[in-house]
Chimera marker file (.cmm) of the C-alpha trace (Angstrom):
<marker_set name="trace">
<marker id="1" x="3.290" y="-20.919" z="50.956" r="1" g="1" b="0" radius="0.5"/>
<marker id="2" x="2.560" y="-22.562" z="47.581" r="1" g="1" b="0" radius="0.5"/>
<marker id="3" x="-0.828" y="-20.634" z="47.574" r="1" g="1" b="0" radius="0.5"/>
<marker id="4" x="0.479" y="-16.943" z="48.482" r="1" g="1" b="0" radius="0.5"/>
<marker id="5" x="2.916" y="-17.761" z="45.682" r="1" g="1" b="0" radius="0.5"/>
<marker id="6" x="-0.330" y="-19.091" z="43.362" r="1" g="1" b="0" radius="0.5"/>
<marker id="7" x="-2.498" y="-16.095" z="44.990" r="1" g="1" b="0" radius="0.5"/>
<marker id="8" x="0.479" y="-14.198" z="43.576" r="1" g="1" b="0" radius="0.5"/>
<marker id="9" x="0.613" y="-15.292" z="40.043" r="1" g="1" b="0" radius="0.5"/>
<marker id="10" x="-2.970" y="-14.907" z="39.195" r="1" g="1" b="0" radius="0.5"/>
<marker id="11" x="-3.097" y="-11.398" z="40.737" r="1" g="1" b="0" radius="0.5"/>
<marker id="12" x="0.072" y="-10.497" z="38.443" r="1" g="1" b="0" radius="0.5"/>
<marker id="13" x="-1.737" y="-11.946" z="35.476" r="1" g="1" b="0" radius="0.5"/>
<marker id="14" x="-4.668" y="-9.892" z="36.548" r="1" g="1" b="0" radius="0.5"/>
<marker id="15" x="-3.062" y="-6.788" z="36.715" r="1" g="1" b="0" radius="0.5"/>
<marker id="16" x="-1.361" y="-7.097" z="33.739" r="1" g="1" b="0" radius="0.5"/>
<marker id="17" x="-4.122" y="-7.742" z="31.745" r="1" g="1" b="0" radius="0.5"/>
<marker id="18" x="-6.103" y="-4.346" z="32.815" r="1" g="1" b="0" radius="0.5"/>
<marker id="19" x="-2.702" y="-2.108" z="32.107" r="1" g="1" b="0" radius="0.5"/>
<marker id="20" x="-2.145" y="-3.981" z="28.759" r="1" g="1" b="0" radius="0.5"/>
<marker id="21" x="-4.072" y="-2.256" z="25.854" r="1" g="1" b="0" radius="0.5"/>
<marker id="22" x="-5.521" y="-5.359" z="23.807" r="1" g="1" b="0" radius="0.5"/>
<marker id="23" x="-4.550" y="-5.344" z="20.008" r="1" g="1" b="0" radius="0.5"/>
<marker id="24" x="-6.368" y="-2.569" z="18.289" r="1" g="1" b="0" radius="0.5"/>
<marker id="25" x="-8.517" y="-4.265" z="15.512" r="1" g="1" b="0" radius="0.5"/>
<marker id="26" x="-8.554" y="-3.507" z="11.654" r="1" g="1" b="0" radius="0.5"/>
<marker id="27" x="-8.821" y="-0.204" z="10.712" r="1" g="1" b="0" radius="0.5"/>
<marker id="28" x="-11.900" y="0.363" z="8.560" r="1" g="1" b="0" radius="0.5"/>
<marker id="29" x="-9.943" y="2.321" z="5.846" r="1" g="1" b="0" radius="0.5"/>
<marker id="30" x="-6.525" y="1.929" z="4.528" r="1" g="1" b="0" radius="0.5"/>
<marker id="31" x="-4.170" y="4.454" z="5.466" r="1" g="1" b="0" radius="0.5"/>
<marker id="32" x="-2.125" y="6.175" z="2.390" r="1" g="1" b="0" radius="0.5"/>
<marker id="33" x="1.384" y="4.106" z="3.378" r="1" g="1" b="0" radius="0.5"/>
<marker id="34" x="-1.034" y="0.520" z="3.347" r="1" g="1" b="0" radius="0.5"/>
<marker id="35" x="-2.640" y="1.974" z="0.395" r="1" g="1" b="0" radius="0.5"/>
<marker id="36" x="0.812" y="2.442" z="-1.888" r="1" g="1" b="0" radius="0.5"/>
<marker id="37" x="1.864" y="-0.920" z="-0.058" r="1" g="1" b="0" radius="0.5"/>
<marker id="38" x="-1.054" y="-2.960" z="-1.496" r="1" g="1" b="0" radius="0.5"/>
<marker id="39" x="-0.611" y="-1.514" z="-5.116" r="1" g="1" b="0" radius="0.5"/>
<marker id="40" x="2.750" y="-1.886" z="-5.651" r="1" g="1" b="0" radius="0.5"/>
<marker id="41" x="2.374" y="-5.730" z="-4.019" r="1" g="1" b="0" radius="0.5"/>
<marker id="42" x="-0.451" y="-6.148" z="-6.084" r="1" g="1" b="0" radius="0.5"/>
<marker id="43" x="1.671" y="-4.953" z="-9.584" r="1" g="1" b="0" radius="0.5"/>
<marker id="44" x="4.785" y="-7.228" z="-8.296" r="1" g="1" b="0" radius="0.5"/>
<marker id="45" x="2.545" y="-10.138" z="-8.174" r="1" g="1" b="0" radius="0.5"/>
<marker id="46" x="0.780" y="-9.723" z="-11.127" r="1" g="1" b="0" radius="0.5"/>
<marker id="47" x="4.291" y="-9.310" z="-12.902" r="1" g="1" b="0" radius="0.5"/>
<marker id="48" x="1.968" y="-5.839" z="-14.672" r="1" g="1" b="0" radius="0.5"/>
<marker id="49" x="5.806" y="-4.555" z="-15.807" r="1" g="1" b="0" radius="0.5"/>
<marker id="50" x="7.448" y="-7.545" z="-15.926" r="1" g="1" b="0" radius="0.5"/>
<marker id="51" x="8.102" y="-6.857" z="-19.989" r="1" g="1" b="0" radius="0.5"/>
<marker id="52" x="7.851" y="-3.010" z="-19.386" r="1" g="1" b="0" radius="0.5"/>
<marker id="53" x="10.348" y="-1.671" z="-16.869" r="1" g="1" b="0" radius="0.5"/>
<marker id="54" x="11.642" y="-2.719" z="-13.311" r="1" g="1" b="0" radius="0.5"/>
<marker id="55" x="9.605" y="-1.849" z="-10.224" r="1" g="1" b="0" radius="0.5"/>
<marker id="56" x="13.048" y="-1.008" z="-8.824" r="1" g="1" b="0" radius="0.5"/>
<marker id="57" x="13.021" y="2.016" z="-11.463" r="1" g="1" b="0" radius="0.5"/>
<marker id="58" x="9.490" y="3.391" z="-10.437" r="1" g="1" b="0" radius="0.5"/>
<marker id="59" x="8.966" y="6.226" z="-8.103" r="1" g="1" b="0" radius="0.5"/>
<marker id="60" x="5.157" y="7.310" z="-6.868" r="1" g="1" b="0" radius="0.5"/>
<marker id="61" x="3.529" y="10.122" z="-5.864" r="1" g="1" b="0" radius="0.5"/>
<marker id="62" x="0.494" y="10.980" z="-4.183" r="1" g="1" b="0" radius="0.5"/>
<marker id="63" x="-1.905" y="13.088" z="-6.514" r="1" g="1" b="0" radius="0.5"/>
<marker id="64" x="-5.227" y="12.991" z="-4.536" r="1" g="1" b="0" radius="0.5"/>
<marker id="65" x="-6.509" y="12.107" z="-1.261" r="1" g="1" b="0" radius="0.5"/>
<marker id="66" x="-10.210" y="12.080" z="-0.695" r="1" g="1" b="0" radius="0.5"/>
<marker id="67" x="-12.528" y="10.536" z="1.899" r="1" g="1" b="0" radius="0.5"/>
<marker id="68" x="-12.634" y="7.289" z="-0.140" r="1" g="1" b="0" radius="0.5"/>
<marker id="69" x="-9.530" y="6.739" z="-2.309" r="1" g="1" b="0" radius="0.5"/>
<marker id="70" x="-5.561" y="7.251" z="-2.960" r="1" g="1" b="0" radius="0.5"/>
<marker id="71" x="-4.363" y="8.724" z="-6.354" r="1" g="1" b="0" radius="0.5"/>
<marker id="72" x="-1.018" y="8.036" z="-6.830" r="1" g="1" b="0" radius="0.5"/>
<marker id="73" x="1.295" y="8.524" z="-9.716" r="1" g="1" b="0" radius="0.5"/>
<marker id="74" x="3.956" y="6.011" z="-10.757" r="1" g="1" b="0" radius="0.5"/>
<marker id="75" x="6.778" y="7.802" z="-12.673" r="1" g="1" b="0" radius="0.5"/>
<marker id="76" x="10.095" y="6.205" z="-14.513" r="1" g="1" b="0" radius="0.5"/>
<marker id="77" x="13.034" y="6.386" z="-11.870" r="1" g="1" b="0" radius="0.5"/>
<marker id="78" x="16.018" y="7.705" z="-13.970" r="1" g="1" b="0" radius="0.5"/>
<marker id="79" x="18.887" y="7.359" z="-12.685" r="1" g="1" b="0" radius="0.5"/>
<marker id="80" x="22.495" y="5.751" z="-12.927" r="1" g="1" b="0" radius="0.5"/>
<marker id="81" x="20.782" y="2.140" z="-12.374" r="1" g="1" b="0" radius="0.5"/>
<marker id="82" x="17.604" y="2.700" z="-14.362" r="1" g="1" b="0" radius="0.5"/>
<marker id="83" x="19.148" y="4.804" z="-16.951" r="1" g="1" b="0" radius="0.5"/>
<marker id="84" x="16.960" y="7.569" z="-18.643" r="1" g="1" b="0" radius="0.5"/>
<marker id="85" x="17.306" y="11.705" z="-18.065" r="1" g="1" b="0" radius="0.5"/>
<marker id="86" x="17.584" y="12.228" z="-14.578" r="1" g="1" b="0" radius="0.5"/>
<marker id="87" x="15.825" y="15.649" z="-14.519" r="1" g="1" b="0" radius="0.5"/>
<marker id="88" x="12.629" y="13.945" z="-16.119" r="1" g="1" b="0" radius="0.5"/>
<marker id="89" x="10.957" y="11.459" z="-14.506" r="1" g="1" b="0" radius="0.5"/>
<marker id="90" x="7.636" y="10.732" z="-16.937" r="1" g="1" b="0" radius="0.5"/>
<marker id="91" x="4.221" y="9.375" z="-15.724" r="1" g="1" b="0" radius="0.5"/>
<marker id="92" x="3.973" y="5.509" z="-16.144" r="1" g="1" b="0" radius="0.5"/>
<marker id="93" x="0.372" y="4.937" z="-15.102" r="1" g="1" b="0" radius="0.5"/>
<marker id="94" x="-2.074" y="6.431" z="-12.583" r="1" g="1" b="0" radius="0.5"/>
<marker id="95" x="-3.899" y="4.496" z="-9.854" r="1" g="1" b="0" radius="0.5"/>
<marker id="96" x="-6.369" y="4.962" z="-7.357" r="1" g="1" b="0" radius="0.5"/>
<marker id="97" x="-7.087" y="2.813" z="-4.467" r="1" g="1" b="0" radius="0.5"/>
<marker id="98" x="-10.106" y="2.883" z="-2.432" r="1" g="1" b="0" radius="0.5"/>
<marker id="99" x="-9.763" y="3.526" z="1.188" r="1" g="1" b="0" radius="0.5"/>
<marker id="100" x="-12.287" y="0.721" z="2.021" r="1" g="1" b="0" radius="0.5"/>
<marker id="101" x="-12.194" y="-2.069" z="0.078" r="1" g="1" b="0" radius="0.5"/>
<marker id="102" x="-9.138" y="-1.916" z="-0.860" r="1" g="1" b="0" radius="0.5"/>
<marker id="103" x="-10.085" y="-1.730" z="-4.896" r="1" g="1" b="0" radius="0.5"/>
<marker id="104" x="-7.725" y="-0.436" z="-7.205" r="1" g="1" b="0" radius="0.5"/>
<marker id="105" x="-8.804" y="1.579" z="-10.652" r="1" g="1" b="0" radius="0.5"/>
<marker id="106" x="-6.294" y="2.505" z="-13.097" r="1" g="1" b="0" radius="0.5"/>
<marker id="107" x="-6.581" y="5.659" z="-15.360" r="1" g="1" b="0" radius="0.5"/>
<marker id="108" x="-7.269" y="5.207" z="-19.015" r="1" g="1" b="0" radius="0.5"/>
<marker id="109" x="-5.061" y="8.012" z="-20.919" r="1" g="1" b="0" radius="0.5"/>
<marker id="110" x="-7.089" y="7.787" z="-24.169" r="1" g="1" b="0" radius="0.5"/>
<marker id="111" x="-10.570" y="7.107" z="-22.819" r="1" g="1" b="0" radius="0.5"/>
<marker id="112" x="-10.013" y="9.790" z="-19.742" r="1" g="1" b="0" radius="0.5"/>
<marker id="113" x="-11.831" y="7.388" z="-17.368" r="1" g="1" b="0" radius="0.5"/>
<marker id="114" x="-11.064" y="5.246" z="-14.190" r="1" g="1" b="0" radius="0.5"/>
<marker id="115" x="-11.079" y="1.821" z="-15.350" r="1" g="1" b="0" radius="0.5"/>
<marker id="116" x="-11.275" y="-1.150" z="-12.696" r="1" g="1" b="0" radius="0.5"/>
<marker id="117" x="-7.785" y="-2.656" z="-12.488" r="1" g="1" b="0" radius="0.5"/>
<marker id="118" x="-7.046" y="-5.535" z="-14.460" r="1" g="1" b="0" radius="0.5"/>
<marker id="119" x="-3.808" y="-7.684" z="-13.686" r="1" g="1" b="0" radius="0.5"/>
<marker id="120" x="-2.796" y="-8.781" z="-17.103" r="1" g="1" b="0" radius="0.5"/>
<marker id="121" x="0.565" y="-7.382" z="-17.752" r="1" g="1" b="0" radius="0.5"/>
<marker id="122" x="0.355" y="-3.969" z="-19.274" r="1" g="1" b="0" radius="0.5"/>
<marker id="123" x="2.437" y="-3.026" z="-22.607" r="1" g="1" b="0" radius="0.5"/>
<link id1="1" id2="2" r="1" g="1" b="0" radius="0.2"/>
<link id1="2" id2="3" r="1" g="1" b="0" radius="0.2"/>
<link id1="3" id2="4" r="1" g="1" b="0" radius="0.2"/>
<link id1="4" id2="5" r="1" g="1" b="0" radius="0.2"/>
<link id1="5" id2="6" r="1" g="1" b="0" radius="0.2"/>
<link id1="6" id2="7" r="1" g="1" b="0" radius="0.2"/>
<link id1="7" id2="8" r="1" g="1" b="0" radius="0.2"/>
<link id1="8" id2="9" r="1" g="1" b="0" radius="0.2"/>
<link id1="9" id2="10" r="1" g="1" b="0" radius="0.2"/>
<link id1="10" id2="11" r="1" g="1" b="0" radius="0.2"/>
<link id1="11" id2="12" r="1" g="1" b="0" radius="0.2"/>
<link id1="12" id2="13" r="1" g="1" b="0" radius="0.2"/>
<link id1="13" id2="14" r="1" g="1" b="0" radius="0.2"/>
<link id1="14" id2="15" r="1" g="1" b="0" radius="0.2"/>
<link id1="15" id2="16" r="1" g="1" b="0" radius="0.2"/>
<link id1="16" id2="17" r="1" g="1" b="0" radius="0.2"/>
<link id1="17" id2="18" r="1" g="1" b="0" radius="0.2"/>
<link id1="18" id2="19" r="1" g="1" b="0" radius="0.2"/>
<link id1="19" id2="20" r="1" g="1" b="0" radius="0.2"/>
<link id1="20" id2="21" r="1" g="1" b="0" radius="0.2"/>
<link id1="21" id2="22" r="1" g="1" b="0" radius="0.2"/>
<link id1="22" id2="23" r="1" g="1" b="0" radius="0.2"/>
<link id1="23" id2="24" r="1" g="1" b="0" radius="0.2"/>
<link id1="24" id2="25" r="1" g="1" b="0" radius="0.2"/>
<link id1="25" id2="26" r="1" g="1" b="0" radius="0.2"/>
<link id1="26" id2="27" r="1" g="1" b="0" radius="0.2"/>
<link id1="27" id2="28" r="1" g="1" b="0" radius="0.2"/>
<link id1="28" id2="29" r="1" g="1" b="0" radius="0.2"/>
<link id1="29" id2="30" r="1" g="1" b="0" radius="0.2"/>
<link id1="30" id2="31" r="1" g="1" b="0" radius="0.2"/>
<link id1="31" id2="32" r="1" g="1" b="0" radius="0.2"/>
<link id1="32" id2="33" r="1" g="1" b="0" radius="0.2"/>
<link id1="33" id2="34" r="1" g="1" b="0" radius="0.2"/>
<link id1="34" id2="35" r="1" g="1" b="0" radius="0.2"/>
<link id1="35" id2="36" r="1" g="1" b="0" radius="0.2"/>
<link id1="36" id2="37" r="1" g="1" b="0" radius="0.2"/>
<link id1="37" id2="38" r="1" g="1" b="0" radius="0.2"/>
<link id1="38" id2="39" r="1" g="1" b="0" radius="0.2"/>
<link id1="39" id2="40" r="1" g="1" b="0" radius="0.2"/>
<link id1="40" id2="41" r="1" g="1" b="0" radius="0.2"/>
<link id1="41" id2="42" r="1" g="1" b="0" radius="0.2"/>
<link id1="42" id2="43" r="1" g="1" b="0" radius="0.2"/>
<link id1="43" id2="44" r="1" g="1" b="0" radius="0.2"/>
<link id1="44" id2="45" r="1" g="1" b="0" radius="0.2"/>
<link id1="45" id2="46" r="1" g="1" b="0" radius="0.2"/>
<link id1="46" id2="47" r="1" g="1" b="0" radius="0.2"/>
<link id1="47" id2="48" r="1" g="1" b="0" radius="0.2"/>
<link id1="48" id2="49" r="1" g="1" b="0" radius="0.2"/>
<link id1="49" id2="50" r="1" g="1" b="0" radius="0.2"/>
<link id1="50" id2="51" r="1" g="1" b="0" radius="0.2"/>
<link id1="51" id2="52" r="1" g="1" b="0" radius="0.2"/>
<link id1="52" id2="53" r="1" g="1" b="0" radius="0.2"/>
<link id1="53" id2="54" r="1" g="1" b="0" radius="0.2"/>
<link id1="54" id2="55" r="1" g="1" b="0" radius="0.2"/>
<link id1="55" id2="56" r="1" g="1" b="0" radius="0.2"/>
<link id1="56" id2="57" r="1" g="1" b="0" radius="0.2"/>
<link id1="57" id2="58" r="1" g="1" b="0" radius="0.2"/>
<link id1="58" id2="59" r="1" g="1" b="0" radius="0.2"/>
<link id1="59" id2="60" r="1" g="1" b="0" radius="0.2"/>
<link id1="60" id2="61" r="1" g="1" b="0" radius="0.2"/>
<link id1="61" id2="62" r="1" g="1" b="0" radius="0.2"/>
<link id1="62" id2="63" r="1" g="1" b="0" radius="0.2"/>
<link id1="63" id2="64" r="1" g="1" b="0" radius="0.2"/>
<link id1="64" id2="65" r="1" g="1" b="0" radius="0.2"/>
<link id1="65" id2="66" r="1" g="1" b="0" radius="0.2"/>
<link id1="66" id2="67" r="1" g="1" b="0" radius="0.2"/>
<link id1="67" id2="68" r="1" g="1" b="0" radius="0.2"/>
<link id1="68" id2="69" r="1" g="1" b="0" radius="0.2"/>
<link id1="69" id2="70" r="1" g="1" b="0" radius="0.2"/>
<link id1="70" id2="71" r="1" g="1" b="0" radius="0.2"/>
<link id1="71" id2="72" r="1" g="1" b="0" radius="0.2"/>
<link id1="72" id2="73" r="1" g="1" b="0" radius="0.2"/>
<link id1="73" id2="74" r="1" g="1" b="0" radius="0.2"/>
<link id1="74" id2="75" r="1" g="1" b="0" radius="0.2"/>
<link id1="75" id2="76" r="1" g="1" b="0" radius="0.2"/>
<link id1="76" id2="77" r="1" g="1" b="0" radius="0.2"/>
<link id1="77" id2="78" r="1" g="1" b="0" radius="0.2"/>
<link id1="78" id2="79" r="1" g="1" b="0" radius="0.2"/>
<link id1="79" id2="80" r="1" g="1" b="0" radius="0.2"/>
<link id1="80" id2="81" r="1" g="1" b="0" radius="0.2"/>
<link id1="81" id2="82" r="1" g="1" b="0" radius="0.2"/>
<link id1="82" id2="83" r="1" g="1" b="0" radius="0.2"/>
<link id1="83" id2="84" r="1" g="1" b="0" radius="0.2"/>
<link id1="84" id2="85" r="1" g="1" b="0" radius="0.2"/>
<link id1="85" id2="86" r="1" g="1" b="0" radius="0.2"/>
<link id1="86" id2="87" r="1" g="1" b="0" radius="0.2"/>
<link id1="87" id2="88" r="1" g="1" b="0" radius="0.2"/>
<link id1="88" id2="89" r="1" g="1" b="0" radius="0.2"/>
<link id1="89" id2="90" r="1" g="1" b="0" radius="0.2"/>
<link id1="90" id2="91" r="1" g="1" b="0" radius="0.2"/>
<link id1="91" id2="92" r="1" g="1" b="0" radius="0.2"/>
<link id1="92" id2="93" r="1" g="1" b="0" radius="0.2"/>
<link id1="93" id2="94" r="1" g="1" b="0" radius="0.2"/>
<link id1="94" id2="95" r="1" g="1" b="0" radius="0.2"/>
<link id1="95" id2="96" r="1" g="1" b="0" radius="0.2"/>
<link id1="96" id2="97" r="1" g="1" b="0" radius="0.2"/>
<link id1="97" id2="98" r="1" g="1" b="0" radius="0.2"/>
<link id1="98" id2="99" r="1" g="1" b="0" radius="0.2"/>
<link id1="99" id2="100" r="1" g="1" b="0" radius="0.2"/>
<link id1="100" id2="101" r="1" g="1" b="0" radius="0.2"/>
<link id1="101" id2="102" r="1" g="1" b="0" radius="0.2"/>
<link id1="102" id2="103" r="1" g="1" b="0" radius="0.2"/>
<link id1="103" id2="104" r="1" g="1" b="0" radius="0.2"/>
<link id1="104" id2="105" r="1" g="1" b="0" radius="0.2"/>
<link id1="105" id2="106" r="1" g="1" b="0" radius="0.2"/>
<link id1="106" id2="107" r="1" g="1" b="0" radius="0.2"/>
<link id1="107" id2="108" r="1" g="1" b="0" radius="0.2"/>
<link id1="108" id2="109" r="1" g="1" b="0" radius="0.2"/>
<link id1="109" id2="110" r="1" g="1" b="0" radius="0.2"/>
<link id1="110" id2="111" r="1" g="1" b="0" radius="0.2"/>
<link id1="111" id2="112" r="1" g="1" b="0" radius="0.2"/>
<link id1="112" id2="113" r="1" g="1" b="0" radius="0.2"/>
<link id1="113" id2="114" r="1" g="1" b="0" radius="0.2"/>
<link id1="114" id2="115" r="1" g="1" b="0" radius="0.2"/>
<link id1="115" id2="116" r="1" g="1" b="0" radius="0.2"/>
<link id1="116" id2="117" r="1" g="1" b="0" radius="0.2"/>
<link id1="117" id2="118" r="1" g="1" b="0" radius="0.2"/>
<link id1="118" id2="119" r="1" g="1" b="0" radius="0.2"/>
<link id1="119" id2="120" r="1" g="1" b="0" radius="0.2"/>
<link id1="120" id2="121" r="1" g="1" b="0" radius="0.2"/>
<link id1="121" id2="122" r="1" g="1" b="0" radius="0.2"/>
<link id1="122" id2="123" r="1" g="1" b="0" radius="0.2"/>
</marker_set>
């Protein structure tokens, strides 16, 4: 008896293994979602608007998508809360992240080049 029920549990633990997918493993390139998640972690802990305005009170949008990077668009959320013109929304920077490593460039306005992101606090 105590084997059938052994016999049992093994052949259950069997089966279930085969009709279980295993974990898939990382994904070579970021999706968009992981993309915007990883920039707007990596501002928050490098306190980049800390001085400047409220994370809570940026919006983004998606400019570009190529095969290897993410633009997006960070804009001034005006509102009730964040104060500000609510039919404007300006342009606060401009990012790209790269869909493999994970690098992040910000745009330089007065230069008109992609500059490799720097975390000290912006002004």
């Amino acid at each position: 008896m105590l084997k059938a029920i052994s016999f049992s549990i093994a052949l259950t633990i069997v089966l279930t293994s085969l009709v279980v997918p295993a974990p898939a493993g990382p994904s070579k390139h970021l999706s968009e979602n992981n993309a915007l998640n990883l920039l707007f972690s990596t501002l928050k802990r490098d306190h980049v608007y800390e001085k400047r305005i409220s994370l809570d009170c940026v919006t983004s949008s998606t400019d570009e998508i190529t095969r290897t990077y993410y633009e997006f668009a960070l804009h001034e959320k005006h509102n009730a809360k964040c104060g500000g013109n609510p039919e404007t929304n300006p342009v606060v920077d401009r990012y790209r992240v790269r869909r493999a490593s994970g690098e992040i460039e910000l745009y330089d306005v007065v230069n008109d080049t992609w500059q490799r992101y720097d975390p000290k606090p912006r002004r």
